[in-house]
C-alpha positions in Angstrom: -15.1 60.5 -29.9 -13.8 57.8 -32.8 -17.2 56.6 -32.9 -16.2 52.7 -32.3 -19.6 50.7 -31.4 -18.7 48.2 -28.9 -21.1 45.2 -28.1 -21.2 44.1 -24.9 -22.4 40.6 -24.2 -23.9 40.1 -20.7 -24.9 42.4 -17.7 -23.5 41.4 -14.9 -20.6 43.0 -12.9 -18.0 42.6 -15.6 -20.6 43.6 -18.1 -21.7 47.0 -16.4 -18.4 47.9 -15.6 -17.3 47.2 -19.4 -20.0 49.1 -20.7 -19.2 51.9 -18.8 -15.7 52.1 -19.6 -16.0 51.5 -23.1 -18.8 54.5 -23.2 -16.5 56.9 -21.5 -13.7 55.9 -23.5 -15.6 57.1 -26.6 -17.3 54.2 -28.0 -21.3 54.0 -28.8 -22.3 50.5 -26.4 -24.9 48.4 -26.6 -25.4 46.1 -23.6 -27.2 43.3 -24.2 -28.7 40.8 -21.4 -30.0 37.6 -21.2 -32.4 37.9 -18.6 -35.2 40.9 -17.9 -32.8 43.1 -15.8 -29.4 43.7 -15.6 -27.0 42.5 -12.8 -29.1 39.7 -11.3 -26.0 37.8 -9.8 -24.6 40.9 -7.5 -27.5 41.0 -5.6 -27.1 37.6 -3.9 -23.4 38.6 -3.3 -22.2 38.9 -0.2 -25.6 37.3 2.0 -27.1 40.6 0.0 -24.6 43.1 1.7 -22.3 42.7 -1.7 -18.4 42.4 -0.5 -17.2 44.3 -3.7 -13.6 44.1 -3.1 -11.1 43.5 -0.3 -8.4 46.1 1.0 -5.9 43.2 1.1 -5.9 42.5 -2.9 -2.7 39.5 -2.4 -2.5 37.0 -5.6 -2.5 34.4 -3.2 -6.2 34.8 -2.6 -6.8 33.7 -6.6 -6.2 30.9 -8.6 -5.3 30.9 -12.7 -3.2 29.2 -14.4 -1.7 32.3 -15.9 -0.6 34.3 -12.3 1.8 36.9 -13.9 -1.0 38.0 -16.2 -3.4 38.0 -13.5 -0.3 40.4 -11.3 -0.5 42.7 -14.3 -4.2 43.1 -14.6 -4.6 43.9 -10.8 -2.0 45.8 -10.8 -3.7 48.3 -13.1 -7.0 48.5 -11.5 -7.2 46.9 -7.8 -8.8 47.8 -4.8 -7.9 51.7 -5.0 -9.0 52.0 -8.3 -12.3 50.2 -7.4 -13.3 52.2 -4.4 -12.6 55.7 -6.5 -14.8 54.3 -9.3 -17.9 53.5 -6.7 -17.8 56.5 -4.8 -17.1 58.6 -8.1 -20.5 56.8 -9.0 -22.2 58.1 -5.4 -21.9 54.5 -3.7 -20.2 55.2 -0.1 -18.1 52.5 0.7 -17.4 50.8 4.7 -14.3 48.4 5.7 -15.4 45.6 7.7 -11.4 44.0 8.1 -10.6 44.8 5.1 -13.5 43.4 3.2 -15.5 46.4 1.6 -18.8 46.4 1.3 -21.3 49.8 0.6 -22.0 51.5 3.3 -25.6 51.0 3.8 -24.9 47.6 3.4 -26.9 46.6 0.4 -26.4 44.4 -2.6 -29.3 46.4 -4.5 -27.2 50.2 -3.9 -24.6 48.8 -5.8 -26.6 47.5 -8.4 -28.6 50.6 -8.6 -25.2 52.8 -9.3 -24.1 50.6 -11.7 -27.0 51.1 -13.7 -27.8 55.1 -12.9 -23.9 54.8 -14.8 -24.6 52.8 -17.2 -27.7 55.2 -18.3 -25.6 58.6 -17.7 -22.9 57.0 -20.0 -25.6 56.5 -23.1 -25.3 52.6 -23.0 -28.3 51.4 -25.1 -29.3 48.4 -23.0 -31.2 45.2 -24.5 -32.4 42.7 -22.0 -34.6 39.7 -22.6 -31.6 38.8 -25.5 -29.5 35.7 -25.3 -26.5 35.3 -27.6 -26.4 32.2 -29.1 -23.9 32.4 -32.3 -20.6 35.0 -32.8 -18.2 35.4 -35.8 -17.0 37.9 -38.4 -19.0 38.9 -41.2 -16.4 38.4 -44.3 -18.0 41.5 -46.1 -18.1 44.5 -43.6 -15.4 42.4 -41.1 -17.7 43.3 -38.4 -18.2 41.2 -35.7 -21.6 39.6 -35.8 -23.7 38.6 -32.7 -26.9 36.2 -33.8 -29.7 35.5 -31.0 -33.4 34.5 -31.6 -35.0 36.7 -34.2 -32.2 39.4 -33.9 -29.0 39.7 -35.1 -26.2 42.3 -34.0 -23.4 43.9 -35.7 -20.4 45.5 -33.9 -17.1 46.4 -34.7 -15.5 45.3 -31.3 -17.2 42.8 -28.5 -16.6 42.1 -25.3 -17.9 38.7 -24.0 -18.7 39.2 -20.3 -21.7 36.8 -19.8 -20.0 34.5 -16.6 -18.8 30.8 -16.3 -21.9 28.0 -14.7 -22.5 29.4 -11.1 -25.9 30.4 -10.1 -27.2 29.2 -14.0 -30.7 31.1 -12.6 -29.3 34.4 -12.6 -28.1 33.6 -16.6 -24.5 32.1 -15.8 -24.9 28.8 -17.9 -22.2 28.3 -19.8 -23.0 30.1 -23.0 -20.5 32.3 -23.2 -17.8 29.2 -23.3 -19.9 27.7 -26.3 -19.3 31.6 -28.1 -15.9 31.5 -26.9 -15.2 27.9 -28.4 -17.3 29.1 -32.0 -13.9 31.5 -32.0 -11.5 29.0 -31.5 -11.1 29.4 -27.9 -10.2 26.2 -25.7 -11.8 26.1 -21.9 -10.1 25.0 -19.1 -12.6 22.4 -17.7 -14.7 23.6 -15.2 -16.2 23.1 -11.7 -18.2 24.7 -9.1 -16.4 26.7 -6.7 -17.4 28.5 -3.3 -19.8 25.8 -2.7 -21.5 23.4 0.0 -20.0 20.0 0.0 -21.8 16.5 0.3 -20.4 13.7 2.2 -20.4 9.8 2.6 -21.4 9.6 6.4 -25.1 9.2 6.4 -24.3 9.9 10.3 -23.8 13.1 9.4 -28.0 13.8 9.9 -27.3 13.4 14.0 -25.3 16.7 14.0 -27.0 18.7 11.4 -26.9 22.2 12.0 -23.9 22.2 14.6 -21.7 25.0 14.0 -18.4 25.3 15.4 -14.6 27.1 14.8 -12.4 24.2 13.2 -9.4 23.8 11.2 -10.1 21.4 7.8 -7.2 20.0 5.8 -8.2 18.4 2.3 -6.0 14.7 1.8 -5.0 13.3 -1.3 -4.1 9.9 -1.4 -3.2 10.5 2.1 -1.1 13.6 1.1 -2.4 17.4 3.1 -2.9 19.3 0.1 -4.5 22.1 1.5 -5.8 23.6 5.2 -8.6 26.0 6.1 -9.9 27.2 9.1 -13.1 29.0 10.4 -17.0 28.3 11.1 -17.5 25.0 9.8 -21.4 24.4 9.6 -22.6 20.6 9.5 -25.1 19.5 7.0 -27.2 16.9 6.7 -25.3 16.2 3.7 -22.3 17.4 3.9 -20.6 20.4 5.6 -20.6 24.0 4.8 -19.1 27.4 6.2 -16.2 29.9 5.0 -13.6 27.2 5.4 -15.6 24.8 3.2 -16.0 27.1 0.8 -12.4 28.3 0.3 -11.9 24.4 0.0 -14.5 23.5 -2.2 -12.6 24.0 -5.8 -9.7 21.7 -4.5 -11.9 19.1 -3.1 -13.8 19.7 -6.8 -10.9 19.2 -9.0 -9.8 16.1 -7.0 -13.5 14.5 -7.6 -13.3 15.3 -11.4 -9.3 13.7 -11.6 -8.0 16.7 -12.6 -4.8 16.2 -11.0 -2.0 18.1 -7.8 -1.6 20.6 -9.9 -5.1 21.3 -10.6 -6.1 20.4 -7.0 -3.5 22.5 -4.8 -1.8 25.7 -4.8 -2.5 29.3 -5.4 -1.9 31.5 -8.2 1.8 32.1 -7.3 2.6 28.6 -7.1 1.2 27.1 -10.2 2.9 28.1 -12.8 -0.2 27.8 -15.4 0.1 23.9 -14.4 -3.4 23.6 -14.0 -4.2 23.2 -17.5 -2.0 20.8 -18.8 -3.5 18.7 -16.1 -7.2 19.2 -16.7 -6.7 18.4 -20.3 -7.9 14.9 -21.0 -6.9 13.7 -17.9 -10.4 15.0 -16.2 -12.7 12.4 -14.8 -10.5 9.6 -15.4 -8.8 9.3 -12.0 -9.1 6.0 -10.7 -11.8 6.6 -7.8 -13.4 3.2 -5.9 -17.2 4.0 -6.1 -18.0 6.1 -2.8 -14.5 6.5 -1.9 -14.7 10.3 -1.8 -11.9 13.0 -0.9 -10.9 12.7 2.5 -11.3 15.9 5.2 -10.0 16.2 8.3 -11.7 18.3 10.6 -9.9 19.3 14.1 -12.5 21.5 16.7 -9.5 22.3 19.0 -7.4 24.0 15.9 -5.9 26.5 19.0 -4.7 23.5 21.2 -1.1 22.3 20.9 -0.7 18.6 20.9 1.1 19.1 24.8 -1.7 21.8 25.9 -4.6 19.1 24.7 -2.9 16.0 26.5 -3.1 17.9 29.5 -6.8 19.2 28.9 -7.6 14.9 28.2 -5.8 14.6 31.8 -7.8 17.1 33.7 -10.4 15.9 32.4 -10.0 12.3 33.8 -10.1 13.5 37.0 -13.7 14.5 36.8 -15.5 11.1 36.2 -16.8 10.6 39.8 -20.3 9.5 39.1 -20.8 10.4 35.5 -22.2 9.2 32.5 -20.7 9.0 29.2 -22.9 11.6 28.3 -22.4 13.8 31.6 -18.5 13.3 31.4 -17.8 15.1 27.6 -20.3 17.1 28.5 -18.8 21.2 28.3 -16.5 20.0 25.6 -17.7 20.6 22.2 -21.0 21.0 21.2 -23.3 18.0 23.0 -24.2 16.6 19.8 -21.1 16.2 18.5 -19.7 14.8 22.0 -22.6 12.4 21.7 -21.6 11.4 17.8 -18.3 10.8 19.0 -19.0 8.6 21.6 -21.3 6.5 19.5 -18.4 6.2 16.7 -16.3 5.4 19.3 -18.6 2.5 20.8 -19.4 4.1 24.0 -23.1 4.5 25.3 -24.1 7.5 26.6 -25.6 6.0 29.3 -22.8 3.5 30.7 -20.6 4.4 33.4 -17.4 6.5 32.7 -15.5 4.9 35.5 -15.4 1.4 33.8 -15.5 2.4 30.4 -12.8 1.0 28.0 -10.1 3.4 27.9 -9.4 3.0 24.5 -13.0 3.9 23.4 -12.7 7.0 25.8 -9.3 8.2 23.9 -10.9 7.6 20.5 -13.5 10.0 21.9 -10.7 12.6 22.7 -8.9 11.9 19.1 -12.2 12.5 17.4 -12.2 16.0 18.7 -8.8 16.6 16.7 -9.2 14.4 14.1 -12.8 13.7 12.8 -12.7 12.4 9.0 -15.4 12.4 6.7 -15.1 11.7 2.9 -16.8 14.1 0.2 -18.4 12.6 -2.5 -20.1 15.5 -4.3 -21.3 18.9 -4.1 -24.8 21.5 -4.1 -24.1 22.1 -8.0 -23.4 25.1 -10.3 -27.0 26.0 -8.5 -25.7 26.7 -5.6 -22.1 27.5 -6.2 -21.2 31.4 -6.1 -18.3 31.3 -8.8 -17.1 28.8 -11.5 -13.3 27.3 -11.6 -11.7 27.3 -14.8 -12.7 29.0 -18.4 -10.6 31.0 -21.0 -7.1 30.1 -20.4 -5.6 33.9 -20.0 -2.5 32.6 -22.5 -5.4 32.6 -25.3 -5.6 36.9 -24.9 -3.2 39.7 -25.2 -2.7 42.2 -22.4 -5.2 44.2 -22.9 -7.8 40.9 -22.7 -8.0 40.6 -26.5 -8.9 37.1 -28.0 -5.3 36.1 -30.2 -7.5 34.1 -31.8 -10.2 36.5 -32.7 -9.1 40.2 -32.7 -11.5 42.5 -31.8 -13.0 40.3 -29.4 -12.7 40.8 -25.7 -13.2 39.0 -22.3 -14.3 39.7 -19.2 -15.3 38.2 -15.3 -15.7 34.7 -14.7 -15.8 33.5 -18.5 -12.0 33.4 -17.7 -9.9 31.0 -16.0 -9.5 33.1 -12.9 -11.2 32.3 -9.5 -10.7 33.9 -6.1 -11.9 33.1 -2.8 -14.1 34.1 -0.4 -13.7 38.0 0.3 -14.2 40.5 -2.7 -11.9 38.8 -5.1 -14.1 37.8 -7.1 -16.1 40.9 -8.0 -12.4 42.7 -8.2 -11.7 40.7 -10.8 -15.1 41.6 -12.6 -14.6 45.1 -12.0 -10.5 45.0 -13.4 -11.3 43.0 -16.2 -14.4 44.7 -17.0 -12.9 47.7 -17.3 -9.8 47.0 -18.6 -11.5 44.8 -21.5 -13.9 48.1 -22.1 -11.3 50.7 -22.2 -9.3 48.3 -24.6 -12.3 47.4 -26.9 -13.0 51.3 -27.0 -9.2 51.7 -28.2 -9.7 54.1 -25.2 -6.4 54.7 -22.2 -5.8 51.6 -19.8 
């Protein structure tokens, strides 16, 4: 052992796993924690079944603006090395499609062997401590960690302590404050993985309908990006996998953060995303209430031919029917009877005389209902954060340039994934790639 001391700051995911890997790698660790426990966050991952990673680990599912250092870090500890670390830890591990999750299907299991590890490694752990100043003592250069009443000194640190999602569980934002005391910059944030709120206040009359859908984000009238899955109405807004995977698009667009910042995976950006989300966020010309425009289609397996021919059948069925009884067996009845309404029809007039045109707005609603988003739940509600410590500002091995002997880890950083695993693979590459480093231990 060389005997390095390694402060860890934060005990999440990224935090554990850094801990660990520093600790094996030689170096006397002390964790130390915001809140009373460690690893508050990974038990509400994953509707408290924690998807830990995902066997399909493709670039495309993340967003940075620094993809080919992203590739790199992946490619040194993905989805293999993730499953051999939890089940050389005792945590058996199921495929569900690819997405893993432990096999007895809870959160708390993974939590538990996390910190079994973190023990069995000799990690002295200090909860109930929050972090509130960093920097280098001139005298010893150490690295110095300041808090209330308590003050830390390390010769290597890795800040691990999250981005703004789910503040509660002690991601607020502090560890971009310690990262700007060193001279880091921030790629502006916003919350990603999150419910969305709209403008139609009509929206109440079909709260709670859940159906499959395809939803494609506009932009000045532009498709920028398309999702599809269980969309679940709201009475604010809408919600669902698809929404989710949306969200940080729609989120960027709000805050006028620009295309670049807006659209496009990892592999197509090019570290963009930054140079637009300098000073150029919030000051998008938006008319009050105007929102980002979604497009939701219910029939997303129809062709355009196979649903003129469905609309056709179903003319030949109005006999004696309501409004109401003719869409009926369509889509869910409250969104047939929404539809209707928008489209001026009354539920209770005759189908037989009813204006044509109305009826074929009915039918175009089914494939192309648009609502505007105006806002979203929050950071509170949000499962990750968008944006943080531009990857350009670290060297391979997830060292600050601008303050050696510093390290990063998790969501801090400006990497984000979607729905899936990605986001805790990241916490568990990162982590232990930042630990190992910080430990001057093998990557």
């Amino acid at each position: 052992m060389d005997g390095n001391t390694v402060g860890i700051v934060g005990g999440g995911a990224a935090g554990m796993m850094a801990a660990i890997a520093a600790a094996e790698s030689g170096a006397r660790v002390t964790l130390l924690e915001g809140n009373d426990r460690l690893g508050k966050k990974i038990l509400s991952t994953g509707n408290g079944k924690c998807n830990l990673g995902n066997e399909k680990l493709d670039l495309e599912e993340y967003y940075t603006g620094s993809p080919a250092f992203l590739a790199d870090c992946l490619g040194r500890f993905g989805t293999v090395e993730t499953v051999s670390f939890f089940q050389g830890i005792g945590l058996m591990i199921k495929s569900r499609n690819g997405y893993l999750y432990p096999a007895c299907e809870q959160a708390s299991a993974v939590l538990d062997v996390l910190r079994y590890e973190v023990a069995a490694a000799g990690v002295e752990v200090v909860t109930d401590c929050r972090i509130e100043r960093i920097g280098r003592n001139r005298r010893t250069g150490r690295m110095e960690l300041r808090g209330k009443g308590s003050v830390f000194s390390f010769d290597r640190v890795v800040l691990a302590c999250g981005g703004k999602a789910a503040p509660r569980t002690g991601s607020d934002g502090s560890g971009h404050e310690l990262a700007r005391q060193l001279g880091h910059s921030l790629v502006p944030t916003v919350p990603a993985l999150v419910q969305l709120k709209c403008r139609e206040e009509y929206l109440k009359s079909v709260a709670g309908v859940r159906a499959e859908a395809r939803l494609t984000v506009f932009r000045k009238g532009v498709p920028v990006a398309e999702e599809r899955g269980e969309l679940q109405l709201t009475e604010q807004g809408i919600s669902g996998i698809p929404v989710f995977q949306l969200s940080r698009v729609v989120n960027y667009i709000l805050a006028g953060g620009g295309e670049a910042a807006a659209n496009g995976q990892a592999s197509e950006r090019k570290g963009r995303r930054r140079e637009n989300l300098g000073p150029n966020l919030g000051t998008e010309e938006r008319s009050p209430g105007e929102g980002v425009e979604m497009r939701i289609d219910f029939l997303p397996d129809y062709s355009e031919e196979d649903f003129r021919l469905l609309c056709a059948r179903r003319e030949l069925l109005q006999g004696e029917r309501t409004v109401e009884e003719f869409f009926t067996g369509m889509l869910h009845k409250k969104l047939m009877l929404l539809f209707a309404r928008l489209a001026g029809l009354k539920a209770t007039e005759d189908i037989a005389v009813a204006d044509r045109e109305k009826v074929a707005e009915v039918y175009r609603l089914c494939r192309d209902w648009r609502v505007h988003v105006v806002g979203n739940n929050g950071y509170d509600s949000a499962q990750v954060c968008a944006g943080g410590i531009p990857l350009e500002e670290l060297t391979e091995s997830l060292e600050s340039r601008k303050a050696p002997g510093v390290y990063f880890a998790g969501e801090i950083l400006d990497v984000d994934g979607k729905c899936g695993g990605y986001n805790l693979q990241w916490a568990w590459c990162s982590g232990y790639l930042a630990g190992c480093a910080a430990a001057k231990g093998e990557v």
